[in-house]
C-alpha positions as CSV (number, residue, x, y, z in Angstrom):
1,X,132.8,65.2,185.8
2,X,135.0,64.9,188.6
3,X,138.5,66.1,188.6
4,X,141.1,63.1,188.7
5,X,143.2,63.6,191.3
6,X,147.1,64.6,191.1
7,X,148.8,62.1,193.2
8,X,148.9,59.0,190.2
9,X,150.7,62.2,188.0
10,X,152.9,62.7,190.8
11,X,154.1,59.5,191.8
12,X,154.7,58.4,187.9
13,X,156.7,61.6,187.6
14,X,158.9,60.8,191.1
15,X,159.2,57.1,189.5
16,X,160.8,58.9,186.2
17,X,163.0,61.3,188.0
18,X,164.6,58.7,190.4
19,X,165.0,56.7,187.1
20,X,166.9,58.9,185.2
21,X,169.1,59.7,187.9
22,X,170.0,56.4,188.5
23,X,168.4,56.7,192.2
24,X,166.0,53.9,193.5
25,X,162.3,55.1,193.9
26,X,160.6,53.4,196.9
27,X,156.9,53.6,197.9
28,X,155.4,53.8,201.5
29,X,152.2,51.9,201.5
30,X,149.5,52.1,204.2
31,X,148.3,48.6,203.8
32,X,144.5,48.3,204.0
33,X,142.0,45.6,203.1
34,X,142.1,46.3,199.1
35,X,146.0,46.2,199.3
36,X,147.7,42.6,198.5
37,X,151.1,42.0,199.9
38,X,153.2,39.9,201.7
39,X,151.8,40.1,205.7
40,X,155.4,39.0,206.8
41,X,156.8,42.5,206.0
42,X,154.2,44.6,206.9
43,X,155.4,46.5,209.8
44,X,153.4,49.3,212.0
45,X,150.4,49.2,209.2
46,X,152.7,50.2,206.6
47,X,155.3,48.2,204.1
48,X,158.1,49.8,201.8
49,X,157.9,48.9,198.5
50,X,161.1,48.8,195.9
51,X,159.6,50.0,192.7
52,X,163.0,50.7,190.8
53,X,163.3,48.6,187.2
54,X,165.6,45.9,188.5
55,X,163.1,45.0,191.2
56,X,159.8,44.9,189.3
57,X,158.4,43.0,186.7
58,X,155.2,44.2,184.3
59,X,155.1,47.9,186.6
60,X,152.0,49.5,186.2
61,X,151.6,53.0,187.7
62,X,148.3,53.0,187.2
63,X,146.0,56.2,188.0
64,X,143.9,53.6,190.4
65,X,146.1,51.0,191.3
66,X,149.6,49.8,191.4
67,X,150.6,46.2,190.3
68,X,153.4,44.6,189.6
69,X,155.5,41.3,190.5
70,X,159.0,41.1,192.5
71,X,160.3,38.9,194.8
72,X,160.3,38.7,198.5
73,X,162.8,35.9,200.1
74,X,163.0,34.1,196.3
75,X,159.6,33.9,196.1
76,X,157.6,35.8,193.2
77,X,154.4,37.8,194.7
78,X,152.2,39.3,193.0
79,X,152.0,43.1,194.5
80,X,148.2,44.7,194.2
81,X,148.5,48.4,195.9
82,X,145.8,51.1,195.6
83,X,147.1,54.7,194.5
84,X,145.1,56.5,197.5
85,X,147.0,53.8,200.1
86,X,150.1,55.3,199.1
87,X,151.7,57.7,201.5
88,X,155.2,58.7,199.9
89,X,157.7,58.4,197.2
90,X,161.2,58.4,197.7
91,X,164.8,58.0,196.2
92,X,166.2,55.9,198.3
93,X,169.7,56.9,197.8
94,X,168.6,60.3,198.5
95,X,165.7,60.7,200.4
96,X,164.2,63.1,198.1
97,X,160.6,62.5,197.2
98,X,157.0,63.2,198.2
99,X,154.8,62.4,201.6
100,X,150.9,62.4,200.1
101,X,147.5,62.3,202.5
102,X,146.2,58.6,202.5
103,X,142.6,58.2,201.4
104,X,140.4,54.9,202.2
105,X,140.7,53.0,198.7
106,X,138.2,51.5,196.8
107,X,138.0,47.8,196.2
108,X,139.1,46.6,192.6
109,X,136.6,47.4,190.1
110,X,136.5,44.0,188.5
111,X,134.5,42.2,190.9
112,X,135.4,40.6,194.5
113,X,138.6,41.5,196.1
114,X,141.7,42.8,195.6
115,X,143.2,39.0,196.4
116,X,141.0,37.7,194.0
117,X,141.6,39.7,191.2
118,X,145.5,39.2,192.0
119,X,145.2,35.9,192.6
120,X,145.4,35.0,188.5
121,X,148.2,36.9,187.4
122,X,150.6,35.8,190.9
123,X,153.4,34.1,188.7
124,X,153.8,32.8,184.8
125,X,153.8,29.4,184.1
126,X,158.1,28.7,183.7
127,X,157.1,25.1,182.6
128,X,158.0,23.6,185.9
129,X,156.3,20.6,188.0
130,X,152.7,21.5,189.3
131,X,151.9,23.9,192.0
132,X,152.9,21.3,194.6
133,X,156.6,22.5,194.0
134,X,155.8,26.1,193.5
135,X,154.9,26.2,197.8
136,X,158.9,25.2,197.8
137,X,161.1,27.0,195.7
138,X,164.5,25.7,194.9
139,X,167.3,27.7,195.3
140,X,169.0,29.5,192.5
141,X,171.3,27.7,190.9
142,X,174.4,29.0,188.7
143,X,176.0,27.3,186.2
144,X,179.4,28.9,185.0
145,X,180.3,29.0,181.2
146,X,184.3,28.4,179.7
């Protein structure tokens, strides 16, 4: 049997540290075709992802892949990254962290591609009108309670 690799260990222990010192863990991701995120802020081949608690929703550091939701301009996304397209993790307050070698990823293992297998799982249903309102989201709105 193969031996797994360290860099899913690492990165999950980074995400901890940055945690409990109240720092801001961000990944660098070198987007590839098995990596689903928004094109808009890919930049250079790369994109910098916030993966701190108050940015994520359902974070999975998984040992092949990383998945979660967060927003990007108000809209939810649904954020698909492979663990060998990750080049560093980083406090962003700080800087500290850890650059790793990037590795061509696998596709996702449950059939067709990365977008696909995202695709499902992009945003729970709030209860709101059909999808022809979820291309335009409504702003926030606040309501203030005496």
């Amino acid at each position: 049997m193969q031996e797994s690799s360290t860099k899913p260990y690492l990165i999950r222990a980074l995400h901890e540290w940055c945690t409990d010192n109240g720092y801001t863990p961000h990944i660098v991701v070198t987007v590839d075709a098995n990596t689903v995120v928004p094109p808009a802020h890919i930049h250079d081949g790369q994109i910098t992802l916030n993966i701190g608690t108050m940015a994520t929703n359902r974070l999975t550091l998984g040992n092949d892949y990383i998945e979660f939701q967060t927003r990007f301009g108000g809209v939810t996304e649904q954020i698909f990254v492979p663990v060998a397209a990750v080049s560093a993790i980083y406090a962003r307050e700080t800087g500290a962290g850890m650059g790793f070698d990037v590795v061509e990823s696998q596709p996702y293992p449950g059939g067709g591609d990365a977008t696909a297998a995202a695709a499902p799982k992009a945003v729970p249903d709030t209860g709101e009108a059909s999808s022809d309102t979820a291309s335009s989201p409504k702003p926030p709105k606040l309501t203030v309670i005496k």
